[in-house]
C-alpha positions in Angstrom: 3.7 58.4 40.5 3.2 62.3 40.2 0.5 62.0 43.1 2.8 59.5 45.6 5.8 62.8 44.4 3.4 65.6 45.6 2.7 63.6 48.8 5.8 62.7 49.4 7.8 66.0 48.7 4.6 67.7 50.9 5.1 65.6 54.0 8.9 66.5 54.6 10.2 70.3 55.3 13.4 69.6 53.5 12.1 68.6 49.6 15.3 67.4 48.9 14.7 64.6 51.2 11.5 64.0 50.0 12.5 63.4 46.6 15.0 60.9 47.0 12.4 59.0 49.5 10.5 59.2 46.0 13.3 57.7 43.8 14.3 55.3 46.2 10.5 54.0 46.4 10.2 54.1 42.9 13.1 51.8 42.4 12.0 49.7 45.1 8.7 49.2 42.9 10.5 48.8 39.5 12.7 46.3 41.3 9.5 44.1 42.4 7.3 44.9 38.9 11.0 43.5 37.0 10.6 40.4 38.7 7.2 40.0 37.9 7.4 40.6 34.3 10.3 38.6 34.2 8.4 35.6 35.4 5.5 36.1 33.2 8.0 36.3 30.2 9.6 33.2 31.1 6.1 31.5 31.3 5.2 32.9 27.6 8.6 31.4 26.3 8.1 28.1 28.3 4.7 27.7 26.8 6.4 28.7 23.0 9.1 25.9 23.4 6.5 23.2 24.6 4.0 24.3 21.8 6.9 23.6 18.9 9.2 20.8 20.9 6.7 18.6 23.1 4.1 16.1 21.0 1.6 16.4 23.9 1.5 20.2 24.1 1.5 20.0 19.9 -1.3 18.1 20.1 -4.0 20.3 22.1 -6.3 22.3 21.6 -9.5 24.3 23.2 -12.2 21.5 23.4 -8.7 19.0 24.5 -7.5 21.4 27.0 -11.5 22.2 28.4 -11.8 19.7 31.1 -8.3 19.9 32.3 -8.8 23.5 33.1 -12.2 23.0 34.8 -9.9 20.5 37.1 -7.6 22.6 37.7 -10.1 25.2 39.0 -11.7 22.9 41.1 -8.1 22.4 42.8 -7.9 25.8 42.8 -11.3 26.2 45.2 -10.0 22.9 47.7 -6.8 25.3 48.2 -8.4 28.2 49.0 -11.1 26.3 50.9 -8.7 24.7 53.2 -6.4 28.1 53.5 -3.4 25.6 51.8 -1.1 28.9 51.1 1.4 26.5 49.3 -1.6 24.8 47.3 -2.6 27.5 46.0 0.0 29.4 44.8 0.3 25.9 42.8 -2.7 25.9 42.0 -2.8 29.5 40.2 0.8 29.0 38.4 -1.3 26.0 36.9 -4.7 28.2 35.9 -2.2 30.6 34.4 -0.2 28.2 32.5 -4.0 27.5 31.1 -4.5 31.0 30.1 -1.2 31.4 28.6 -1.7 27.5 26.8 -5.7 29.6 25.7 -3.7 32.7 24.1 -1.3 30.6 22.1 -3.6 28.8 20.4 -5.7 31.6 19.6 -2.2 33.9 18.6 -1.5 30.4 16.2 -4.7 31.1 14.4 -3.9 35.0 14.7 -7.8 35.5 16.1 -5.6 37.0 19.4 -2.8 37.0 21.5 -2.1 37.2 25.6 -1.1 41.0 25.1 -5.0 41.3 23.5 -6.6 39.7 26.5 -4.4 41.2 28.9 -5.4 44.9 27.4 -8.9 43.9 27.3 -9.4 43.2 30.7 -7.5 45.8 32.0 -9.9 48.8 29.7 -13.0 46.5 31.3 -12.1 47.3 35.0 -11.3 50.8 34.0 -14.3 51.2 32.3 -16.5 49.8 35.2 -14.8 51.1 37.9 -15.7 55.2 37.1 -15.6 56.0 41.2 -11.5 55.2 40.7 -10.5 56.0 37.1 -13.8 58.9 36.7 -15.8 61.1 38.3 -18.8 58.9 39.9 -19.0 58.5 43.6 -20.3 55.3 45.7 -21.0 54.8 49.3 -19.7 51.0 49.4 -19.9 48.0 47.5 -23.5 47.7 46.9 -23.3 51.0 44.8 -19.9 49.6 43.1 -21.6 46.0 42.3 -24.7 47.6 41.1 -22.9 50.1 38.9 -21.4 47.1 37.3 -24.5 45.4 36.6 -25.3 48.9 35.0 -22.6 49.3 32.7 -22.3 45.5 31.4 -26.1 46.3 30.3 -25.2 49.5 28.7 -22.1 48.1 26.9 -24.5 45.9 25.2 -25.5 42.7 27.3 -28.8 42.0 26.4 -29.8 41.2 29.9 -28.3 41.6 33.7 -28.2 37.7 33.9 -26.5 37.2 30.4 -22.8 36.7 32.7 -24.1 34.0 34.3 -22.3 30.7 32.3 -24.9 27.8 31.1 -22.4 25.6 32.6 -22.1 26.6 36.5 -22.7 24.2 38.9 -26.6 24.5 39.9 -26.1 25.6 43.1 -23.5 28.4 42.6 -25.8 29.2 39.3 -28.6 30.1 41.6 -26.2 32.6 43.7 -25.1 34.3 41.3 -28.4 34.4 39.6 -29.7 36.1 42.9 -26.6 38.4 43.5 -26.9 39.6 40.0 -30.9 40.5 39.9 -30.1 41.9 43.1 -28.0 44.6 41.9 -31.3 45.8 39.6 -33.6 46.2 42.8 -35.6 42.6 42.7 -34.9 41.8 45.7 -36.5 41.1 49.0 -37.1 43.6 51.5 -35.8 41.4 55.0 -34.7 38.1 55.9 -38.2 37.3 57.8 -39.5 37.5 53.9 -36.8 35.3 52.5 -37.9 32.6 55.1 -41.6 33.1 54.7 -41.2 32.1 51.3 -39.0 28.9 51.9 -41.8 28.1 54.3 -44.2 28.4 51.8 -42.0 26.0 49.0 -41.8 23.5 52.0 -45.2 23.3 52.4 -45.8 23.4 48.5 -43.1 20.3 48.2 -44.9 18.4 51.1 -47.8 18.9 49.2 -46.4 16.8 46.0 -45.6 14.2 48.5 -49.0 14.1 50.6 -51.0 13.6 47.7 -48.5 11.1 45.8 -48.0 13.5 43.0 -45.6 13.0 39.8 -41.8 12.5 40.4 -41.6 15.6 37.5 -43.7 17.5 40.0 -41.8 16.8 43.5 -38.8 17.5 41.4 -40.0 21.0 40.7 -41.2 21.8 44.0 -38.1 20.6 45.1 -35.8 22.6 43.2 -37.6 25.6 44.4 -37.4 24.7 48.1 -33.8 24.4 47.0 -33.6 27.9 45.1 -35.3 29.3 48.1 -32.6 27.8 50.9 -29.8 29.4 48.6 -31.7 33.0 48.8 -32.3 32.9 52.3 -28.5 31.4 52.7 -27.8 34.6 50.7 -29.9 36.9 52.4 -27.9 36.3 55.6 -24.3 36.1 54.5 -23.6 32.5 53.9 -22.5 30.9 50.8 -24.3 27.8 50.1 -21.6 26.1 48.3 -19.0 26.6 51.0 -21.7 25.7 53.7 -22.7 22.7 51.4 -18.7 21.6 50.8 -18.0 21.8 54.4 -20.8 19.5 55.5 -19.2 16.8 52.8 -15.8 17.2 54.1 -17.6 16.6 57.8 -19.9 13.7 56.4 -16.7 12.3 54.6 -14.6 12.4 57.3 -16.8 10.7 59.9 -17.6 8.0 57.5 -14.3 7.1 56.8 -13.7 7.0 60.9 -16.5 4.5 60.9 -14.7 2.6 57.7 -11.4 2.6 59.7 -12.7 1.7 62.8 -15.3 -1.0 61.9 -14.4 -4.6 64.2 -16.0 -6.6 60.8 -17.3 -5.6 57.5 -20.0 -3.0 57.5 -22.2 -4.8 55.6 -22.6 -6.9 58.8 -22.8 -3.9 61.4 -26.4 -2.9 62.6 -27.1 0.9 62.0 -27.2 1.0 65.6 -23.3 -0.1 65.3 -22.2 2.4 62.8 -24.0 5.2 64.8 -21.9 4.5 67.8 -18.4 5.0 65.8 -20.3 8.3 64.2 -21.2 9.5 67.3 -17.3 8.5 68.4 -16.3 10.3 65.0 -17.9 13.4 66.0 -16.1 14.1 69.1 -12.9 14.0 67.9 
C-alpha cells in the first residue's frame, strides 16, 4: 500500500488530494477483501456444523470423499469448456467446499488445518515467483515456467517430472509430461521435426500391422504414434484434450441427431441411411 501511496500522492499537485484518493481506495479494497473473508469464514463454520450435526458428513473421510472430488473437477472442466459463467462459479464453490471438507479432516486428526495449507501455498508462489517478490528478471513466460521447473528441483524433487500425478488421464499425462521436460531444454527444435517424427511412428505402427505382428506390439507402436500426435499438438499451440473433447461433443451430438431423427430402429437402417442424417446433422 506504501507503493499505490507514493504513486498516488506523486500523480496529483495538491498531496492532500492525493491522500484521501489513497484512503478512499483503501477502504474500497478493505470493503471488497471483508466480504471475501466473510464468505470463506462462513464456509469453514458451515463445514464445522455439518462435520458434528449431519450423519453423512460424520461419516467421510479421504479415500470416501476421493471420487466425489475427482467428479466434481470434471464438472468443473465441462463449465469452463462450454464458457457456462454460472456453472462454474458452482462448480468452484463445490471444489472449495472439498478443500475445506480435506482440511477438517486432517485439523480432526491435528496432522493440519486450512490456515496450514493456505500459508503453504501462498510461501510456494512466493518462493517461485523471485521476478515479483526478488530480484531475478524474465523476458516472458518461458523464462517464468522454466524457473519453476528449476526451483521445484532445487527444493528437493528428485526429478522435473516427479509433479506429474500417476493418476492423470493418459492423454493430459503426456502433455504435461512434454511441457515439463520442455522447460529443462529437451525439446525439439521446429514443428517440421515434431511431424517427421510422427511420420516415422506411423510408419513404425503400419509396420506391426503389415507384418501381423503381436497385439502387445501394435499396442506399443500405437501409443507412441499417440504420444507423438500430442507433441506435435503441442508444438503448435493446441491442447489435445480440448481438441479431443470437442470432437466427442461433435460426434455426440450428430449421433444423437441421427437417434432422434431415425423413421425405424437403427438396427434396421443401412449405413448408407444413417450417413444421410449425419451428413443432415452436420449442417445444422
Amino acid at each position: 500500500m506504501e507503493i499505490v501511496l507514493s504513486k498516488l500522492t506523486q500523480s496529483h499537485p495538491n498531496k492532500i488530494e492525493g491522500i484521501i484518493l489513497f484512503i478512499q481506495s483503501l477502504k474500497l479494497y478493505l470493503c471488497k477483501m471483508n466480504e471475501k473473508l466473510k464468505a470463506f469464514e462462513r464456509l469453514l463454520t458451515i463445514m464445522d456444523e455439518l462435520r458434528e450435526q449431519c450423519p453423512w458428513d460424520k461419516k467421510q473421510t479421504f479415500l470416501s470423499l476421493r471420487n466425489l472430488t475427482i467428479e466434481e473437477t470434471y464438472e468443473l472442466a465441462d463449465a469452463l469448456l462450454e464458457e457456462d459463467l454460472p456453472e462454474i462459479k458452482e462448480e468452484i464453490g463445490d471444489i472449495m467446499l472439498h478443500m475445506v471438507f480435506y482440511a477438517k479432516i486432517a485439523d480432526e486428526q491435528k496432522a493440519f488445518n486450512i490456515a496450514d495449507a493456505l500459508n503453504a501455498v501462498c510461501e510456494k508462489l512466493i518462493n517461485r515467483h523471485p521476478h515479483i517478490y526478488g530480484d531475478v528478471k524474465v523476458e516472458d513466460e518461458e523464462d517464468v515456467k522454466r524457473n519453476w521447473e528449476q526451483l521445484k528441483l532445487k527444493e528437493g524433487k528428485k526429478s522435473t517430472l516427479s509433479g506429474v500425478p500417476k493418476s492423470l488421464p493418459a492423454m493430459v499425462k503426456a502433455y504435461r509430461m512434454q511441457e515439463k521436460t520442455k522447460q529443462v531444454g529437451f525439446e525439439w527444435e521446429n514443428a517440421e521435426q515434431v511431424w517427421e517424427k510422427v511420420e516415422e511412428e506411423m510408419a513404425e505402427f503400419k509396420e506391426t500391422l503389415d507384418q501381423n505382428e503381436s497385439q502387445e506390439r501394435r499396442e506399443e507402436e500405437f501409443g507412441d504414434l499417440l504420444f507423438s500426435l500430442v507433441n506435435y499438438g503441442r508444438f503448435t499451440g493446441i491442447d489435445p484434450e480440448t481438441a479431443l473433447e470437442r470432437v466427442n461433443r461433435k460426434f455426440k451430438k450428430r449421433f444423437e441427431y441421427i437417434e432422434a431423427n431415425a423413421p425405424k430402429s437403427l438396427e434396421d437402417m443401412t449405413l448408407g441411411e444413417m450417413d444421410k442424417l449425419w451428413n443432415e446433422a452436420k449442417k445444422m
